[in-house]
C-alpha angles and dihedrals in degrees: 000000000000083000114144129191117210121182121196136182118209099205122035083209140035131163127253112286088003123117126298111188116185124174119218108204114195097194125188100217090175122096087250139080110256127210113212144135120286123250087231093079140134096228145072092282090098107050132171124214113207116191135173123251085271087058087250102154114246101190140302121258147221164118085298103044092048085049092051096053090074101020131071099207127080104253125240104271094187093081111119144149117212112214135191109234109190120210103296077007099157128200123197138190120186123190152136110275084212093080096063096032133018114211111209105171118067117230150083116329139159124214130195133188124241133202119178116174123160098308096342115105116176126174131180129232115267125282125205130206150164127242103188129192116250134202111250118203098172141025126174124173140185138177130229146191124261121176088208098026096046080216150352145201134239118197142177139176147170124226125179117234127218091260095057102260127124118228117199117217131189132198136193115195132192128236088006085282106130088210096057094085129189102167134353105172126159105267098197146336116232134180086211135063111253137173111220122194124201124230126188132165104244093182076090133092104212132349133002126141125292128222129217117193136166134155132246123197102306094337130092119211131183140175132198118235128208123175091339095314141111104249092173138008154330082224117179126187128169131254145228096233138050132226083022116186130191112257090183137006110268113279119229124183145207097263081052098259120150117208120187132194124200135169125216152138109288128208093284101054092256127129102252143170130238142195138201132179113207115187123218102270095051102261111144098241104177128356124186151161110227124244095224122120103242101156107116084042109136088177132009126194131189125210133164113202142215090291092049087246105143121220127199103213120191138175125206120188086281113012142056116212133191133190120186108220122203105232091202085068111015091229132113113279096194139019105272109256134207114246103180147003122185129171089238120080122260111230099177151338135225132190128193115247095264120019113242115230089279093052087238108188129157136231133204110222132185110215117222085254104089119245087027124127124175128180113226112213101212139183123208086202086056115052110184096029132098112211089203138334121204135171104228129206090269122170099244111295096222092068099052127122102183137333127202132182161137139258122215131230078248091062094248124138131224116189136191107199122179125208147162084277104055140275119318132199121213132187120182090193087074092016082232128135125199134193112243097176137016126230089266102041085043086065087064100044130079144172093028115193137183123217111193119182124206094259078059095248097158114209123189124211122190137171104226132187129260076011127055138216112006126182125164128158111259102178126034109209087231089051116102103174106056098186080062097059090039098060092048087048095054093050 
């Protein structure tokens, strides 16, 4: 049978977690029409060799490997699609190899195409190409519903280029799992450093538009996102404060709105929040500055509950505030009240993605002791009392730099902090802490995030350096020992 197999590589380079399209051509170089199976199948006919820059083989790829990563049954391997190839008939397929195979070294690797079908076996000279590191300056994350995918993963994150530009990528993966891609395009290309955040509805089963938003200088931009691709914008308008920051991610909702909540210095040189509406198809529909006192705020948070009420939540030294906000007007729709005052010091607070019916949120306090942290379980239904109180397995506090977390629909904390010892891991479920870097591999790691799902599976991205963007899973849900998991991890 007169069949040839050709691979090709569109680019000789990509960046670490980017794009890699190759193109597969099954080619009938005889005078007769030949009958095969298509390249398009959901088998093991279209395969994919990865090797290491010393042509040690990786692994082979297809349809069936990138199936059993998320399912625990062996897939169907009958599934084929006959074809009619004329004489110099040519068949292509063209795809990102991340879909089937996620690379996360840089470095050298070769790739070949390979075509099995009943007693033909085809397989294309050998491709190389680069994967490089690149130098991530900023990584958001958020999790979605999917009726078939149980959840995914919407990511975005900023790397600077050698020329001193900033791309933008953004990334959707299947079951949670960051290596179950099913798109990673560039997003966008910038002179200027940005920080985009991602917002998504996740009332919804499955689809819906996502929103991409970040600040510059004064100015707020956003895009709207569908399948991987921009559907509207970039828009900018300009806002009431400067040096605004994000209290909370942007908040879409199921009629398409985008509300956004940023807090600033106002004319008047105060700290201030301020509010914008923004409808589906990108118009500006109401735009404010609150009227809620948030000058002595160390940290302020934003969260919507079950009901899609929104809450401002705020911590001073002392005391924890809340204020409830009426979307339909972007203005207070109570007096702020003060939810809790303790004799420690609050350090931070920290809200699930959605408020259950009692408004449960957490905060990290320092207790006048030295070397002392305690977690603070809070309701905003329920100002004065404190829900629990417990003294977790924390590195000393005198030694911390910066923590950031989540907070669960069950009401459990997970907590990155970061020291002069390194980077730990908490989670409140286990009341169990772990080390994730040392002092010296801390030194090489930045914009640390935490991605909990709601069965409680914990992932960790990082921009480290010489690399790029990491990410592994440090903590199972069904886990209860995490030094377990962590020493199976390091090996």
């Amino acid at each position: 049978m007169a069949l040839s197999l050709k691979l090709s590589i569109k680019q000789s380079h990509c960046i670490l977690a980017g794009e890699i399209w190759v193109e597969l051509s099954l080619q009938n170089q005889g005078r007769d029409t030949i009958e095969t199976a298509s390249l398009y199948d959901n088998n093991r006919i279209t395969n994919y060799v990865l090797s290491n820059q010393d042509d040690k083989i990786i692994g082979t790829y297809n349809h069936i490997t990138r199936q059993l990563l998320f399912e625990k049954t062996e897939p169907r391997t009958d599934d084929f699609r006959l074809i009619q190839l004329p004489a110099g008939g040519v068949e292509k397929r063209e795809q990102n190899f991340c879909t089937w195979h996620t690379i996360e070294q840089p470095g050298i690797y070769h790739l070949r195409g390979l075509y099995r079908w009943q007693d033909i076996e085809l397989t294309t000279p050998t491709v190389k190409f680069e994967v490089k590191s690149a130098s991530v300056t900023s990584l958001d994350y958020q999790w979605s519903y999917h009726y078939g995918e149980k959840y995914l993963l919407n990511s975005v994150w900023v790397v600077e280029n050698d020329n001193n530009t900033y791309t933008a990528y953004i990334r959707q993966s299947a079951r949670f799992r960051p290596q179950i891609i099913n798109y990673n395009p560039v997003l966008i290309e910038q002179p200027t450093r940005f920080t985009p955040k991602i917002s998504l509805d996740r009332s919804l089963v499955v689809g819906g538009p996502l929103w991409i938003s970040w600040v510059e200088g004064s100015e707020l931009v956003y895009v709207q996102i569908l399948e991987g691709q921009i559907q509207l914008g970039p828009v900018r308008m300009s806002l009431g404060l400067s040096h605004p920051e994000w209290i909370a991610p942007p908040l879409s909702s199921r009629s398409g709105e985008l509300s956004l909540f940023l807090t600033g210095t106002d004319p008047s040189g105060n700290r201030a929040v301020e509010a914008l509406e923004v409808n589906g198809k990108g118009k500006l529909q109401k735009q404010r500055i609150l009227s809620v006192d948030v000058s002595a705020a160390r940290n302020i948070r934003g969260v919507c509950n079950q009901e899609g009420r929104y809450y401002i939540l705020w911590h001073s030294e002392k005391q924890v505030h809340a204020c409830e906000i009426d979307l339909a007007t972007l203005q207070p729709a109570q007096i702020p009240q003060i939810i809790w005052t303790t004799k420690n010091v609050l350090v931070e607070l920290f809200t699930p993605p959605v408020l259950d019916d009692e408004g449960l949120f957490t905060c990290l306090v320092q207790y006048e002791k030295p070397q002392r942290f305690g977690v603070i379980w809070l309701q905003i239904t329920e100002p004065g009392d404190c829900v629990k109180e417990e003294e977790p397995p924390l590195p000393p506090p005198g030694s911390i730099v910066s923590c950031t977390g989540q907070m669960n629909h069950l009401g459990h904390l997970f907590v990155l902090s970061r020291t002069g010892r390194g980077i730990y891991y908490l989670n409140t479920a286990i009341m169990q802490s772990l080390q994730i870097a040392d002092k010296d591999s801390a030194k090489s790691i930045a914009h640390e995030q935490l991605i909990v799902t709601p069965r409680n599976d914990v992932y960790l991205g990082v921009y480290q350096e010489k690399h790029g963007l990491r990410e592994r899973l440090i903590h199972q849900g069904t886990q209860e020992d995490l030094e377990d998991l962590g020493e199976e991890d390091e090996e």
